[in-house]
C-alpha positions as CSV (number, residue, x, y, z in Angstrom):
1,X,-6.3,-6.3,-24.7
2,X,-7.9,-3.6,-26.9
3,X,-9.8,-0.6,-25.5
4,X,-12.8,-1.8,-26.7
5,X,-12.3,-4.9,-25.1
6,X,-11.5,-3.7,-21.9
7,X,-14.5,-1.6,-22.3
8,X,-16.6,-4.9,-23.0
9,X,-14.9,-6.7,-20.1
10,X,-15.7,-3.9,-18.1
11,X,-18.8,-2.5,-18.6
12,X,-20.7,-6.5,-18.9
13,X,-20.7,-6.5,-15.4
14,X,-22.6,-3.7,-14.9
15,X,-25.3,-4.7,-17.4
16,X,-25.6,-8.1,-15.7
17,X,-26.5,-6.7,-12.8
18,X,-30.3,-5.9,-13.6
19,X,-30.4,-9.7,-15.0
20,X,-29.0,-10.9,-11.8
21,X,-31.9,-8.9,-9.8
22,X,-34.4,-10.0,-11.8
23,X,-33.5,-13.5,-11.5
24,X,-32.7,-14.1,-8.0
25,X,-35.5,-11.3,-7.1
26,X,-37.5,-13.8,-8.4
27,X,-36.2,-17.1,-6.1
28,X,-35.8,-14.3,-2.9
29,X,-39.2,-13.7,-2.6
30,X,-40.0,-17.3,-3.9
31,X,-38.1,-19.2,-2.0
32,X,-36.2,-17.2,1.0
33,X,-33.5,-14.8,1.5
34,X,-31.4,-17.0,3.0
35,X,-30.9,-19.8,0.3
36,X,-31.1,-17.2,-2.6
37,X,-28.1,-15.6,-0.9
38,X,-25.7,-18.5,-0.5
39,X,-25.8,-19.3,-4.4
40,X,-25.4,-15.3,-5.4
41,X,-22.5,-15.5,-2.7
42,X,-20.9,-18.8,-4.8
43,X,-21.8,-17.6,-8.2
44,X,-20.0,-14.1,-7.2
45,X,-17.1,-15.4,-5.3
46,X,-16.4,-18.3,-7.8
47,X,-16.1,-16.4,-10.3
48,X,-14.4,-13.7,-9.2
49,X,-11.5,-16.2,-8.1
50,X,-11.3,-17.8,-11.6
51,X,-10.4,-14.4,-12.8
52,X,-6.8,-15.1,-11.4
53,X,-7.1,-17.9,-13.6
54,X,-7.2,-16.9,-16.7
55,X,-4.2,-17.3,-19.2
56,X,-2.7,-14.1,-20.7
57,X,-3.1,-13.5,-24.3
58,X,0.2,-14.2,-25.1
59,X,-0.8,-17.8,-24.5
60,X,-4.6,-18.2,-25.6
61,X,-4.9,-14.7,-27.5
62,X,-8.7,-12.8,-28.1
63,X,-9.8,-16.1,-25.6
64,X,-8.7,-14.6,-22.8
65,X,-11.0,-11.5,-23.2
66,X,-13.7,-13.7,-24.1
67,X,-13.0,-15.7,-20.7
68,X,-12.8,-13.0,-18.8
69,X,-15.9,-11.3,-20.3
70,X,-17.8,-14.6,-19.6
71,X,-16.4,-14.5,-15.3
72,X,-17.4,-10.5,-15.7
73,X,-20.7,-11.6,-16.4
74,X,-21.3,-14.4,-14.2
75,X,-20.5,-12.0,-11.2
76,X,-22.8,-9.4,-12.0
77,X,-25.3,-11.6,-12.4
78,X,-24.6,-12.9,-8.6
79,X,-24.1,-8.9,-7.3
80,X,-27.3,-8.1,-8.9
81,X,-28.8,-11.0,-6.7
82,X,-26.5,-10.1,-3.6
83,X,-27.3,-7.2,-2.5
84,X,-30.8,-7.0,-2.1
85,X,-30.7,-10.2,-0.1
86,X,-27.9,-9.3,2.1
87,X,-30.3,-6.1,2.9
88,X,-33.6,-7.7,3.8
89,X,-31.4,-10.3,5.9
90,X,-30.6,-7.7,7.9
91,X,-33.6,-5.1,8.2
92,X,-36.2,-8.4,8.5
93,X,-34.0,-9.2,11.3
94,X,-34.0,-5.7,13.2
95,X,-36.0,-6.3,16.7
96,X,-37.6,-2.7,16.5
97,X,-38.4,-0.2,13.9
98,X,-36.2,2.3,15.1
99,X,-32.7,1.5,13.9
100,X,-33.4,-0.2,10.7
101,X,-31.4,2.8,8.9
102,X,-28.4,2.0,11.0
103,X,-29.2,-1.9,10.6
104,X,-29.2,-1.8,6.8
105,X,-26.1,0.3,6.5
106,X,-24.0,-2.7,7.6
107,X,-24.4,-4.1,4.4
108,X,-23.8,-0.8,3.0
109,X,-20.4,-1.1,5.0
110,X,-19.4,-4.1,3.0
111,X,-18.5,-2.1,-0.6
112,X,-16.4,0.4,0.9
113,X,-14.4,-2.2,3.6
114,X,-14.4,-4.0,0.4
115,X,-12.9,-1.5,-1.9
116,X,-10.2,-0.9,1.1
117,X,-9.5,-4.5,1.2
118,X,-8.8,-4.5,-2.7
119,X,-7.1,-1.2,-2.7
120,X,-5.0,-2.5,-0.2
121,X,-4.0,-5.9,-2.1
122,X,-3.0,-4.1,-5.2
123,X,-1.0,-1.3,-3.4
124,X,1.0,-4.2,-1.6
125,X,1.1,-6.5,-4.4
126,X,2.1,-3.9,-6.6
127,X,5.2,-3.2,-4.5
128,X,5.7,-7.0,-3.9
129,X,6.0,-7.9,-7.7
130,X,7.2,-4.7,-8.7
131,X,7.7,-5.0,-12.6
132,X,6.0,-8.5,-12.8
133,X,2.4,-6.9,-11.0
134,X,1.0,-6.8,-14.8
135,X,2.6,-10.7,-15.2
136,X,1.5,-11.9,-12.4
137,X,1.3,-10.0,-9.4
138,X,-2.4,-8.6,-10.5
139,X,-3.5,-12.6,-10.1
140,X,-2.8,-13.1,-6.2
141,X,-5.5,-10.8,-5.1
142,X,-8.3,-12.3,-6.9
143,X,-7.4,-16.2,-6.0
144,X,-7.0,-14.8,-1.9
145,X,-11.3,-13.8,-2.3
146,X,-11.7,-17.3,-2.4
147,X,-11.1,-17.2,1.2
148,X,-13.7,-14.3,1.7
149,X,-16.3,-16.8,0.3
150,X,-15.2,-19.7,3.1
151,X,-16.0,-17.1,5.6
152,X,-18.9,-15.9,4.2
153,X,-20.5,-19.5,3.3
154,X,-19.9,-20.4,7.2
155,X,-21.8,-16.7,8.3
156,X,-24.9,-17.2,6.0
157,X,-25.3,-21.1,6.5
158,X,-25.9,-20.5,10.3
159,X,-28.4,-17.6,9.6
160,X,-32.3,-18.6,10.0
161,X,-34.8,-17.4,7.6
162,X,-35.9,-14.0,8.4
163,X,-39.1,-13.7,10.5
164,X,-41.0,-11.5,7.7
165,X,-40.6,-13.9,5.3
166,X,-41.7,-17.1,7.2
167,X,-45.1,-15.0,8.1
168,X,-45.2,-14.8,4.1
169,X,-44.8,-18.7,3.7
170,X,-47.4,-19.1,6.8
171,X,-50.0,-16.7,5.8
172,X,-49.5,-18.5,2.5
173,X,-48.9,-15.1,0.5
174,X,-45.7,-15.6,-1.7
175,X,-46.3,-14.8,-5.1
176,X,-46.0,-16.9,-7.9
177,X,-44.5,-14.1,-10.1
178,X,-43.0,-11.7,-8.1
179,X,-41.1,-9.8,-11.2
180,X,-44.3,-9.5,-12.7
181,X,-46.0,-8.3,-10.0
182,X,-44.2,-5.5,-8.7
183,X,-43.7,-4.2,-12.1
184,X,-47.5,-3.7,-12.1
185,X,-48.1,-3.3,-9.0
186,X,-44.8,-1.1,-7.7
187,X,-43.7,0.4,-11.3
188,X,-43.0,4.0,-9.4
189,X,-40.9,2.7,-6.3
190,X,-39.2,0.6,-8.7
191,X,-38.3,3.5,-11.4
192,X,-37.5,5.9,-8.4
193,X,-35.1,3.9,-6.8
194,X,-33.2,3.8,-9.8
195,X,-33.1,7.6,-10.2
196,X,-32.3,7.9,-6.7
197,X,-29.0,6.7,-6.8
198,X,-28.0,8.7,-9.9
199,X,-26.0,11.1,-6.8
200,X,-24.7,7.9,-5.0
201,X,-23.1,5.9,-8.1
202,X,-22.0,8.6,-10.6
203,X,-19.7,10.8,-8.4
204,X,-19.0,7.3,-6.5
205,X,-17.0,5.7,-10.0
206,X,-15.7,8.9,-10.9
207,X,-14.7,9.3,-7.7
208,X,-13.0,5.6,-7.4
209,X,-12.1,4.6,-11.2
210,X,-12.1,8.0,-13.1
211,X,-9.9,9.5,-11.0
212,X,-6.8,6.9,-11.9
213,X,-7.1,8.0,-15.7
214,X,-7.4,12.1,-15.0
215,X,-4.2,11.7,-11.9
216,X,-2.1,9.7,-13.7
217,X,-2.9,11.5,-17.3
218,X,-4.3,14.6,-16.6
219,X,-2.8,15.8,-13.0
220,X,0.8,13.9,-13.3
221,X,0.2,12.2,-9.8
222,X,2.0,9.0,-8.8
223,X,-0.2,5.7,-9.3
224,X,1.4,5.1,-5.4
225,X,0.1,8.1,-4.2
226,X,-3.5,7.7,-5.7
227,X,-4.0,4.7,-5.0
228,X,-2.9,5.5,-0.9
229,X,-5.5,8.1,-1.3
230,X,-8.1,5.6,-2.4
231,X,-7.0,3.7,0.6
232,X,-8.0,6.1,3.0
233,X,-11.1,7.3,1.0
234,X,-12.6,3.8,1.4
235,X,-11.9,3.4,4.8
236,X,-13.1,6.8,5.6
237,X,-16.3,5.5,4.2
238,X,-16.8,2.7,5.3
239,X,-16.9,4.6,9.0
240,X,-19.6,7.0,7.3
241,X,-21.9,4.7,6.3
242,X,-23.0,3.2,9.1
243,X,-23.1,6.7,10.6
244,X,-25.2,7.9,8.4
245,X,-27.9,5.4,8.5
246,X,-27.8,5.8,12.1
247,X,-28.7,9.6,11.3
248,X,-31.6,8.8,9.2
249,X,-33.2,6.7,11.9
250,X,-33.1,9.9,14.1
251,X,-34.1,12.8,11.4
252,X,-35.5,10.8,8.3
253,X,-34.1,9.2,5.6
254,X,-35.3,11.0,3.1
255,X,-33.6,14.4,5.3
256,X,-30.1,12.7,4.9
257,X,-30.2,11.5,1.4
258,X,-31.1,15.0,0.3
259,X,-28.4,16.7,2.5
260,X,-25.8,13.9,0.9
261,X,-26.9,14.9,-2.9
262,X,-26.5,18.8,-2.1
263,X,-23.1,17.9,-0.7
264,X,-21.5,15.7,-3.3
265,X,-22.7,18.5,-6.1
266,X,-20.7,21.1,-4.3
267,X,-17.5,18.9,-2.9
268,X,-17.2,17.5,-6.7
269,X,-15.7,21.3,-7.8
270,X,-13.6,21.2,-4.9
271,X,-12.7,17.9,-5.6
272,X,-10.8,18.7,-8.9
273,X,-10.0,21.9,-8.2
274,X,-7.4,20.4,-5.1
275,X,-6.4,18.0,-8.2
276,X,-5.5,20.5,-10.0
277,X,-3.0,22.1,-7.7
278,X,-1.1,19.4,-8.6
279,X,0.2,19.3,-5.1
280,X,0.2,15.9,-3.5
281,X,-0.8,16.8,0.1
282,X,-3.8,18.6,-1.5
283,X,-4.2,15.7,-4.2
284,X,-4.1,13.1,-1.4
285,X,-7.0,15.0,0.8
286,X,-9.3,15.4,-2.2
287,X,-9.1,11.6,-3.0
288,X,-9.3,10.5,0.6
289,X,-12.4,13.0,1.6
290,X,-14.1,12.1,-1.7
291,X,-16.0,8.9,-0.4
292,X,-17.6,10.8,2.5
293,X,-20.3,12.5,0.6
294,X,-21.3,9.9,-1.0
295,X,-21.1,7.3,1.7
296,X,-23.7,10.0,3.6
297,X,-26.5,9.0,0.7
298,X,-24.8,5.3,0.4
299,X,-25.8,4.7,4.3
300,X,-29.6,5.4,4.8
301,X,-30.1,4.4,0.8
302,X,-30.6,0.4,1.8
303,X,-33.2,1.2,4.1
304,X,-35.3,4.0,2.0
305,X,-35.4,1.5,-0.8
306,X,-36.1,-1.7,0.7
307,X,-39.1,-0.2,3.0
308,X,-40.6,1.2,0.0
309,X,-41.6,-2.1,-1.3
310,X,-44.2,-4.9,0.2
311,X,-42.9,-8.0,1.6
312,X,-44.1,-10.3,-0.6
313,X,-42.2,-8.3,-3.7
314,X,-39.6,-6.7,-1.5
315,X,-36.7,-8.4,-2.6
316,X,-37.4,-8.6,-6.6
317,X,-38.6,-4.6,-6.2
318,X,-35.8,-3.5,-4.5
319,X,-33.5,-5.5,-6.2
320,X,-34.2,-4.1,-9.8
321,X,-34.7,-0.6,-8.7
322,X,-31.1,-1.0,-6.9
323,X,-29.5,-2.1,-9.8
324,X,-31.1,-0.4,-12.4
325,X,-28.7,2.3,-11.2
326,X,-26.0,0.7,-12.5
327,X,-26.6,0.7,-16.1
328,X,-28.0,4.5,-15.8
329,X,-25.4,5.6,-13.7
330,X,-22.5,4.3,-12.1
331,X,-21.6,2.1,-15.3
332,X,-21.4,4.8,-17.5
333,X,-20.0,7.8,-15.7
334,X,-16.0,7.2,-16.1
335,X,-16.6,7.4,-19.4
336,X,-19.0,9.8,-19.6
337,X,-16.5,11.6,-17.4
338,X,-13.3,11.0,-19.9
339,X,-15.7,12.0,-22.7
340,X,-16.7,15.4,-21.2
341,X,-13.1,16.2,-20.7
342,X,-11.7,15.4,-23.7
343,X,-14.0,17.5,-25.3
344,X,-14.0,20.5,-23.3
345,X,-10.7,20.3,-21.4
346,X,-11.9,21.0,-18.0
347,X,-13.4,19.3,-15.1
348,X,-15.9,22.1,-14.8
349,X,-18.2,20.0,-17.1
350,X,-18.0,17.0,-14.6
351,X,-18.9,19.1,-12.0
352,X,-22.4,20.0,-13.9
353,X,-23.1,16.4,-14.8
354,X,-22.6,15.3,-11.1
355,X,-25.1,18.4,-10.6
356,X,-27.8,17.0,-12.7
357,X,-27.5,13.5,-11.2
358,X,-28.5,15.5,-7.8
359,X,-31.3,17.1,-8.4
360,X,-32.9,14.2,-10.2
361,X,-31.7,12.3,-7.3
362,X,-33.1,14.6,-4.9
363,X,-36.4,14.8,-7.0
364,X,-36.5,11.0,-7.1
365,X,-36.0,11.0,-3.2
366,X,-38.8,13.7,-2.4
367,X,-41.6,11.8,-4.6
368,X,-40.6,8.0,-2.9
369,X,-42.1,7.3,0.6
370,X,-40.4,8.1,3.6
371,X,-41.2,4.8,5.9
372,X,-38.3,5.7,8.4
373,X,-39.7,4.0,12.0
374,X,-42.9,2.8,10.4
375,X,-44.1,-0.8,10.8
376,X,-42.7,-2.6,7.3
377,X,-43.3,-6.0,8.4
378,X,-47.3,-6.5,7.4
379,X,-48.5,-6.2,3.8
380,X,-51.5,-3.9,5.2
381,X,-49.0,-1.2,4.9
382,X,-49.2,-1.1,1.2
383,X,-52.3,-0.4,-0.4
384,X,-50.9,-0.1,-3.6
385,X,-50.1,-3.3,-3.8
């Protein structure tokens, strides 16, 4: 496959994501967030096991890429729809005000214990196939998710309808439009949540995908070794998370966000700069500390952007803004990444652009509302919409 076609493969998945939240952000807060969820999680999981499907090129040529291009885009159409629900199923759940921070981050803890799964799969099936892993051994992983979505389909089928959104059904309030509606009447939370997570995603895909290319090309580091280092990075973060939104429901979200975007600017030098020592204990450290910054924004960021939205649009607002991020951010930034080091041959250039993604993350993050411990639940919270 071509570089531009790996780059199409690649990068479709991220532009279906806004599509994905505007569609089932529509059904969500439409219909509920417990059906809209079980179809993102088939549409996801489906496709994402049909990617082990897929013949090679060597037997159905430029197909394959188009296949595979078609799956990329099916699944970002079902994250873009995912997340958002899997959030609101579990803050509309939390009994009391106080620990929605460390509620939401649960669903925060999926990406990274996901990442560790995956990271796992392809460190042991890459040693398990040894020379065939590009033939065949690359396959196994994918087609074992579909046993993810069995477990997952059981969890969310014996789930009930969260209690904020049956008050929205009784009080008769859901909208016939939500897209439209929070668009007119949320256009700021929307437009700031995407901006807020310019400091989560950008350093969080250099830090997980870039980071293969400049090791392997740049460094000289074993794939083995990186990819042991990613290993412990993800499961570093995925005890951070949940950490850190507990944090946020003790100081304020909007406290821990900013203290995550200061910290991910700084760590980012030091980041390459162990790299560059080209010594593997130090190379190993940076990769597997590199999540922890991040994952301190990643935690409390479910929470600050779902309660800035009204019920009624909560799920189509949140969604959009979420994933808007995507396309603006964490999409783009390997590239952007391999682009600014090819053309001035030092990381020192990354480091700025992860600097700029900070402060207009922390600017975005000082101008949306703060709603740690406040009541969410009841529409007369918003007056703006």
């Amino acid at each position: 496959m071509g570089t531009l076609q790996a780059f199409g493969v690649y990068f479709v998945g991220f532009v279906a994501r806004p599509i994905g939240a505007v569609i089932f952000g529509h059904y969500g807060d439409r219909i509920g967030r417990k059906a809209t969820l079980i179809v993102t999680l088939l549409m996801t999981g489906i496709a994402t096991a049909a990617v082990g499907l897929v013949p090679g090129y060597d037997k159905i040529g430029i197909w394959g890429a188009v296949i595979l291009t078609v799956l990329r885009l099916i699944q970002g159409i079902g994250v873009g729809g995912e997340w958002g629900g899997s959030v609101l199923l579990a803050m509309e759940w939390a009994q009391t005000n106080k620990n929605r921070g460390f509620i939401t981050s649960w669903p925060q803890f999926g990406a990274p214990a996901g990442l560790f799964l995956a990271n796992v799969a392809v460190l042991f099936f890459s040693w398990y196939s040894g020379d065939q892993f590009l033939t065949w051994g690359w396959r196994i992983p994918f087609l074992m998710s579909i046993v993810m979505v069995a477990i997952g389909l059981w969890i969310r089928l014996g789930i009930l309808e969260t209690p904020v959104f049956q008050r929205i059904l009784a009080e008769n309030k859901v909208e016939r439009a939500p897209i439209i509606e929070v668009l007119k009447r949320q256009p700021r939370e929307v437009i700031l949540s995407a901006l807020l997570r310019m400091a989560e995603q950008t350093p969080g895909y250099i830090f997980n995908a870039f980071v293969l290319t400049y090791g392997t090309l740049v460094v000289g580091a074993s794939r083995d070794l990186l990819l042991t280092g990613l290993v412990a990075m993800t499961a570093l973060g995925f005890i951070t998370a949940p950490l850190a939104g507990a944090l946020s429901d003790r100081i304020g979200r909007r406290t821990v966000y900013i203290g995550g975007c200061v910290l991910v600017a700084a760590f980012t030098f030091v980041y390459f700069a162990m790299l560059d020592t080209k010594v593997p204990e130090l190379i190993f450290l940076a990769v597997a500390l590199s999540f922890i910054p991040v994952m301190i924004m990643y935690g409390p960021e479910a929470a600050l952007i779902a309660e800035a939205f009204t019920p009624r649009l909560r799920y189509s607002g949140a969604s959009i803004g979420y994933q808007l991020a995507s396309i603006i951010a964490g999409g783009p930034a390997p590239f952007v990444s391999t682009w600014l080091f090819s053309t001035y041959h030092s990381a020192i250039p990354i480091g700025l652009y992860v600097c700029v993604c900070a402060a207009i993350s922390i600017c975005a993050a000082l101008l949306l509302p703060d709603q740690t411990n406040k009541d969410i639940a009841h529409e007369a919270n918003y007056g703006n919409a």
